[in-house]
Residue, then its C-alpha position, 0 to 999 in steps of 0.5 A: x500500500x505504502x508503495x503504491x502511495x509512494x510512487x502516485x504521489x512522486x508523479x503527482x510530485x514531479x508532474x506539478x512542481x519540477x521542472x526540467x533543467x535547460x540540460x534535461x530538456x535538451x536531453x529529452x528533445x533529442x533525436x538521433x537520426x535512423x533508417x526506418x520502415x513505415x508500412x513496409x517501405x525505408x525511409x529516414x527520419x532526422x531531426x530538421x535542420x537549418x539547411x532542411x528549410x528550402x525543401x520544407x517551404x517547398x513541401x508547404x507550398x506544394x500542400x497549400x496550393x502554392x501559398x506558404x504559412x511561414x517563410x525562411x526567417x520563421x522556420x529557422x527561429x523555430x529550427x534553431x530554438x532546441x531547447x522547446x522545439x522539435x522538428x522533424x522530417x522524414x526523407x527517402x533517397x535525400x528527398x524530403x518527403x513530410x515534415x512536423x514540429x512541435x512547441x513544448x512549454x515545460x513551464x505550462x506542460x503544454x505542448x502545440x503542433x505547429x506544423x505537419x505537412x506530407x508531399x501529396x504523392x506521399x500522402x497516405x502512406x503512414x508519413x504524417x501519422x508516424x511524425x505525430x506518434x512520434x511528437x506525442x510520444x515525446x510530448x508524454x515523455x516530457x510530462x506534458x498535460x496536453x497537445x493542441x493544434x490548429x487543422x483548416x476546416x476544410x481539411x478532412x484528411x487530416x482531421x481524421x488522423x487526428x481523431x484517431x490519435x485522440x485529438x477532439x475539436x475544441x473551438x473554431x477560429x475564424x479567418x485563422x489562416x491569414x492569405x485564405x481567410x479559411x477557419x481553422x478547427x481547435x484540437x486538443x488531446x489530454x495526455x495527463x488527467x493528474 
């Protein structure tokens, strides 16, 4: 009994009052580039780099209809933040296939999907479900509370893929994407009920 009381209250300890160090956290958001198999295929997933980001923007336009979200000057602010940021992005013979990033607040344990996007030929394939397992998976290391993200309205892909990750819809916001005016849903998934 003592035990088990024991061991609930150094999680409910570490989730409410430490915070992971500078060092800790870099540590956490570590990933080492490897060779891996999604449906049966090789690919090669790394952590996105500086010299990534023309390939990315490319891989963002060729999803958003030639319009891009950010340009260079945003992605290497977010790119080069390694101590609350991971992007990755997953190529086949030096082709970059599908990019996601992730935000992680250890501060309000709150983690935020900035970004996803999957060649449309590439679409389909397990790409874009592989890199949110991925950021899920270390946001829950991390001890996050919760994941949220924003997905167009009209994008029914990837709100389906979201669903099945356990992503709900929390709120609509208006005109959210600025070039298309389009709404865009609120998403959000529980990691932690502590």
């Amino acid at each position: 009994m003592w035990k088990k009381y024991k061991s609930q209250f150094q999680k409910w300890y570490h989730n409410h009052f430490e915070t992971l160090t500078k060092e800790q956290q870099l540590d956490n958001l570590d990933i080492n580039n490897h060779k891996l198999k999604i449906r049966g295929i090789n690919y090669f997933l790394a952590r996105a780099q500086v010299t990534d980001i023309t390939e990315m923007i490319d891989v963002q336009r060729s999803v958003s209809n030639g319009n891009t979200t950010w340009d260079e000057v945003t992605f290497e602010k977010e790119l080069t933040r390694l101590d609350d940021r991971l992007y990755l992005i997953i190529r086949k013979n030096d082709k970059l296939l599908a990019y996601a990033g992730c935000s992680m607040n250890c501060e309000t344990k709150e983690a935020h999907i900035t970004n996803l996007a999957v060649l449309p030929n590439y679409q389909g394939r397990g790409l874009g479900e592989f890199l949110m397992r991925t950021l899920l998976y270390k946001a829950r290391y991390m001890n996050m509370k919760e994941i949220t993200l924003e997905v167009r309205i009209n994008n029914s892909s990837a709100q389906k893929l979201y669903k099945k990750l356990g992503f709900k819809q929390y709120n609509i916001k208006h005109n959210y994407y600025s070039s298309s005016n389009e709404d865009a849903l609120d998403m959000r998934v529980i990691l932690s009920n502590d």
